[in-house]
C-alpha positions as CSV (number, residue, x, y, z in Angstrom):
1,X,-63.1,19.2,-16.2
2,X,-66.6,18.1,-15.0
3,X,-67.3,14.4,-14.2
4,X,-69.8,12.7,-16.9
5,X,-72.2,10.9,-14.8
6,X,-71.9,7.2,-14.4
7,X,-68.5,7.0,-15.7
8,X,-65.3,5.5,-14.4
9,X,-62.9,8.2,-14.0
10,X,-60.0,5.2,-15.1
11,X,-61.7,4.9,-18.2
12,X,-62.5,8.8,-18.8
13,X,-58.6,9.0,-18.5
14,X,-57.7,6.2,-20.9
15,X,-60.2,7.0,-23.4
16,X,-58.8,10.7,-23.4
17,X,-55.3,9.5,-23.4
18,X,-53.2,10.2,-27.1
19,X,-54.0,7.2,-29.6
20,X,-51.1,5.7,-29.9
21,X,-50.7,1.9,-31.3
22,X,-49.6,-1.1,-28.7
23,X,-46.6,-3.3,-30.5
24,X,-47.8,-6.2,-32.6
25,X,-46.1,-8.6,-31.0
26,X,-47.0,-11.9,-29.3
27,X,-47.4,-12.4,-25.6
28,X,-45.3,-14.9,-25.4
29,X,-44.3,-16.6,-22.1
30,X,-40.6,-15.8,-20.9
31,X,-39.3,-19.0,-20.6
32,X,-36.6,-18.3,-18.8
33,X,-38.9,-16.8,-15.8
34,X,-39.7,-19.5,-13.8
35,X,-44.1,-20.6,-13.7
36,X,-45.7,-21.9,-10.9
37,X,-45.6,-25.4,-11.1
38,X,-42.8,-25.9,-13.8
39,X,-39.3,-28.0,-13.1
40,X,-36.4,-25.7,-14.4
41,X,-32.9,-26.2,-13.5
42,X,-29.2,-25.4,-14.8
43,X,-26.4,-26.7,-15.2
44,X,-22.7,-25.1,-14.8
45,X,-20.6,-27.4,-16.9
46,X,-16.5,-26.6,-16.7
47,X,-14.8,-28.7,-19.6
48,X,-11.1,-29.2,-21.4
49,X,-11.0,-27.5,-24.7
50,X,-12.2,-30.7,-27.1
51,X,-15.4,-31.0,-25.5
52,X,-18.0,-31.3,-28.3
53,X,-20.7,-28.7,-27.4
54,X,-23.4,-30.8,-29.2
55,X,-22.7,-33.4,-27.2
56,X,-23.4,-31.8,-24.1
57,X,-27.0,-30.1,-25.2
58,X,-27.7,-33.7,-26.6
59,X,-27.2,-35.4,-23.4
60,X,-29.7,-32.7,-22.0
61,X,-32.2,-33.2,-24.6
62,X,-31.8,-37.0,-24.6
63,X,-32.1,-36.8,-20.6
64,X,-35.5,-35.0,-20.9
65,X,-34.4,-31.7,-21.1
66,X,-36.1,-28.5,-23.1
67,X,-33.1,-26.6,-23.2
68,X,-33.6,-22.6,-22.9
69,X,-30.3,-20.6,-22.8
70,X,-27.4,-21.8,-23.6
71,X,-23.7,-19.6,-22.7
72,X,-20.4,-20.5,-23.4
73,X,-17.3,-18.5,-22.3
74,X,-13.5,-19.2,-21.7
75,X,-12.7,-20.4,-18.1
76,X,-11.4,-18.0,-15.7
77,X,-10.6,-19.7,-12.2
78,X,-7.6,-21.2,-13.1
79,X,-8.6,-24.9,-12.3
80,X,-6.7,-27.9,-13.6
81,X,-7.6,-29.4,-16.9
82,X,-10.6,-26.8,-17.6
83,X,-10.2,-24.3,-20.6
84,X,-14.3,-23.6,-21.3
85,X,-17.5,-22.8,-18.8
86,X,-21.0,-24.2,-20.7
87,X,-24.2,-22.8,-18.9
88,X,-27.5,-24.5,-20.0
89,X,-30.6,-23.3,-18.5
90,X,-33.8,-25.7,-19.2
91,X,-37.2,-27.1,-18.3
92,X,-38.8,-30.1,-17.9
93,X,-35.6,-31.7,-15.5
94,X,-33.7,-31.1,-12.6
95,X,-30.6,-30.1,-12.7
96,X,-29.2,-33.5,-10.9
97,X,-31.1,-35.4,-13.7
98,X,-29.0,-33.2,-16.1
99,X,-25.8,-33.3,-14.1
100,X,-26.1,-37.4,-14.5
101,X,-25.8,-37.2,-18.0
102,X,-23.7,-34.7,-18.8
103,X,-20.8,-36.3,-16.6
104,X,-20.8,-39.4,-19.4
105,X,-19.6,-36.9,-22.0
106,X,-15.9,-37.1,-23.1
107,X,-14.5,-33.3,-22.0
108,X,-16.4,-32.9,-19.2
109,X,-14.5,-31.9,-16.1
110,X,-17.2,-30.7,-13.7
111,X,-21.2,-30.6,-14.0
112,X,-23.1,-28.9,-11.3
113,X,-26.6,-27.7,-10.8
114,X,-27.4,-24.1,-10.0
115,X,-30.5,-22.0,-10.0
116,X,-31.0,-20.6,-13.1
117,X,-30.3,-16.4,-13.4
118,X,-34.4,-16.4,-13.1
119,X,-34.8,-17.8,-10.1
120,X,-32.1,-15.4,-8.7
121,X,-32.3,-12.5,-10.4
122,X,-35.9,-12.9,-12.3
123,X,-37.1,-10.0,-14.5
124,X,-34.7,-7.1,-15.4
125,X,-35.4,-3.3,-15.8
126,X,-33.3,-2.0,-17.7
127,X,-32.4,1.9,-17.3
128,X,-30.0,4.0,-20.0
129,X,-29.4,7.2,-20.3
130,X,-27.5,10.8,-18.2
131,X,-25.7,9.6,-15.1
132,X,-28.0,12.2,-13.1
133,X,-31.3,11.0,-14.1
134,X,-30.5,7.1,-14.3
135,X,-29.2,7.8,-10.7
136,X,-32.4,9.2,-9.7
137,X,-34.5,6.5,-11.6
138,X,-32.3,3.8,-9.9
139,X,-33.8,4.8,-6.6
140,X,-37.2,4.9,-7.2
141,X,-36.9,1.6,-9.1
142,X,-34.6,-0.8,-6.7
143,X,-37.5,0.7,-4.0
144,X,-40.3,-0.6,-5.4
145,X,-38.4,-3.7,-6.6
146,X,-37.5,-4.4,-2.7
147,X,-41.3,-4.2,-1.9
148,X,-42.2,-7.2,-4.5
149,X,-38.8,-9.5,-4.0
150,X,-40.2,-9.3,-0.5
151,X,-43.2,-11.1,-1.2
152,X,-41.8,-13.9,-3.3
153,X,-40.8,-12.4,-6.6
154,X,-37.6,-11.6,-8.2
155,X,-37.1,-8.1,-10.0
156,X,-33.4,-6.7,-10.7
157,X,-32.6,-3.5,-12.2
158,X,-29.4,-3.1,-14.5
159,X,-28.3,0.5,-15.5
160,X,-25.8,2.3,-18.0
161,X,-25.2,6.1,-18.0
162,X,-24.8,6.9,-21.6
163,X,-24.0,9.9,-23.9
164,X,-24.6,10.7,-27.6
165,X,-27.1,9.6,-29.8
166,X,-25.4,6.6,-31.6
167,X,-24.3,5.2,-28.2
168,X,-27.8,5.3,-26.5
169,X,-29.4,3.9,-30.2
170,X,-26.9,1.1,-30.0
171,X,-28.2,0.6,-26.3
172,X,-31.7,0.4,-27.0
173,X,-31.6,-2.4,-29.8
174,X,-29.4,-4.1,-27.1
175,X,-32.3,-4.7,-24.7
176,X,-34.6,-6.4,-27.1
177,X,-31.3,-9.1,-26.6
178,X,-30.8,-8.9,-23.0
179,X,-32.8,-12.4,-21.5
180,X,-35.7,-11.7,-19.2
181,X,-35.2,-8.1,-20.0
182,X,-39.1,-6.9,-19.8
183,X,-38.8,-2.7,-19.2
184,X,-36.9,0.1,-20.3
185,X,-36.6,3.6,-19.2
186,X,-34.9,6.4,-20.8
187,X,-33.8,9.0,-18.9
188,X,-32.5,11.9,-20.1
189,X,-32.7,15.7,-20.7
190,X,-32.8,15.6,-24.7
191,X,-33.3,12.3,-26.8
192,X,-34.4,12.2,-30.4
193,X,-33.6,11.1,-34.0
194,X,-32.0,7.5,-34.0
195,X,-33.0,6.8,-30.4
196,X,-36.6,7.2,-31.6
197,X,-36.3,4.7,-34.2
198,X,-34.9,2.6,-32.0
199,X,-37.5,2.7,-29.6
200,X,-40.0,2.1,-32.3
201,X,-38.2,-1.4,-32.9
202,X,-37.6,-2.1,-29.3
203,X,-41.4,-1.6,-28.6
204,X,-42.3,-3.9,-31.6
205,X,-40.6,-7.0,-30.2
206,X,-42.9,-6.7,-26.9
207,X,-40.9,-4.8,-24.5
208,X,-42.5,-1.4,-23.1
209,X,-40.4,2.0,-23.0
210,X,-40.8,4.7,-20.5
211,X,-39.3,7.7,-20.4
212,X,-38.7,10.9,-18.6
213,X,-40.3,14.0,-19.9
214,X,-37.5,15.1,-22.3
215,X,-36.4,17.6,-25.2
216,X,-36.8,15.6,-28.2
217,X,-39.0,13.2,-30.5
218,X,-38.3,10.0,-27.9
219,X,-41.7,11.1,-25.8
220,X,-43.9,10.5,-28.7
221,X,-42.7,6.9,-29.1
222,X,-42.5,5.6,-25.9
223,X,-45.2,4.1,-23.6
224,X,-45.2,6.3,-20.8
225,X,-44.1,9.7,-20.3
226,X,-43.2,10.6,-16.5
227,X,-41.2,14.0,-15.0
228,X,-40.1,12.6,-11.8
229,X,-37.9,10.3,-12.4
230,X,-38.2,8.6,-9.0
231,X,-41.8,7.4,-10.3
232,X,-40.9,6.8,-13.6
233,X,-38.5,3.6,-11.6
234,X,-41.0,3.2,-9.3
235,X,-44.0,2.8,-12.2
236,X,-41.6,0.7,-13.7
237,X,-41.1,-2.1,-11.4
238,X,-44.9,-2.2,-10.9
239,X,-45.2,-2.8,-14.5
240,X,-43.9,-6.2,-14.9
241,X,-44.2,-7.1,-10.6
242,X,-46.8,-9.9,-10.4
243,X,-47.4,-8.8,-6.8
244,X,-48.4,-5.3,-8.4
245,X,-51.9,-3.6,-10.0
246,X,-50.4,-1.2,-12.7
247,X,-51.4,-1.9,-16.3
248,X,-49.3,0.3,-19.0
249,X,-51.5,-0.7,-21.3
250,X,-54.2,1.4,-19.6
251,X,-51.7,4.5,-19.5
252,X,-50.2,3.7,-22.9
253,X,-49.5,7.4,-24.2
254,X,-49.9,9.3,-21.4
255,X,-47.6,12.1,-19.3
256,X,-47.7,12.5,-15.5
């Protein structure tokens, strides 16, 4: 193809890239990702089984805290006297500020401050699909992610090899649940049908969708289109790393 004169060649690509709509939906700050500048802090509260779970957010709230996530599951290290594990994630307080008043609260075995699951594991790409080609896109995408978490940022990628088209559909509106989920891949040899639809959705709360070039009605819904799925982790990564100078947006629709 000849070069028009006094043209970007970036552009000339993304201008002749396929049409096809970015999601509707709000850029909205991840607030569970920590910002430069911001207090965040969490708490890991193990309590007796008539602990009043209001109680405990409101001595957050009342100590300053805007709480974030909150997760509550049965306790599972056997210690004396504690039946339930609260995790609150917030802003605005430390976590000793929160731990001080959460102690006061009548079920309250143990309250200790952690880092939150940002600060340790930060943004999550998550990859679904054949065993094979998540595999493959595991390796490109824990490479690149090694490069950014090296300067200073925090990028984790979660996987699960999946077959059938209800399973993988069921998968996909998962994500758009997941916290500080911010990428999907697909990878697979054939996806269509219900996973398209689902894609559709996914895309429509904010989250972007690559995908390997597949069999199937998937590759005309997704973001990105990419063969080798080494790249496709790799491009991935770079698509929500701070440290990185990849726009999707720019290659929205596209196959490489």
């Amino acid at each position: 193809m000849r070069e028009e004169p006094g043209r970007d060649p970036a552009e000339r690509q993304t201008s002749e890239a396929p049409d096809r709509q970015a999601s509707d939906a709000p850029d909205l700050p991840d607030l569970l990702i920590p910002a430069p500048g911001q207090v965040i802090g969490k708490l890991s509260v193990r309590t007796s089984a008539e602990v009043d779970l209001l109680a405990v957010l409101g001595a957050v709230r009342e100590a300053g805290g805007d709480i974030a996530s909150v997760t509550a599951f049965p306790a599972t290290k056997g210690e004396p006297g504690v039946q339930r594990v609260i995790d609150v994630e917030f802003r605005d307080i430390t976590g000793e500020t929160a731990a001080g008043a959460v102690r006061r609260v009548a079920g309250v075995v143990v309250a200790q401050p952690r880092q939150t699951l940002g600060q340790v594991f930060g943004k999550r790409v998550i990859v679904i699909g054949g065993g094979a080609q998540v595999a493959q896109v595991n390796l490109g995408a824990v490479s690149e992610a090694d490069r950014h978490n090296l300067r200073g940022e925090r990028i984790s990628v979660d996987t699960i090899p999946l077959v059938g088209e209800a399973q993988i559909a069921a998968a996909v509106r998962a994500v758009a649940d997941l916290p500080r989920a911010h990428i999907l891949v697909l990878a697979g040899a054939i996806m269509g049908g219900d996973i398209t639809v689902a894609v559709m959705e996914l895309r429509e709360t904010g989250i972007p969708v690559v995908a390997l070039n597949m069999v199937g009605s998937v590759t005309d819904a997704v973001d990105l289109v990419v063969s080798d799925p080494v790249q496709a982790g790799t491009m991935a990564v770079m698509a929500i790393a701070d440290t990185a100078r990849f726009d999707i947006e720019r290659q929205r629709g596209r196959r490489y």
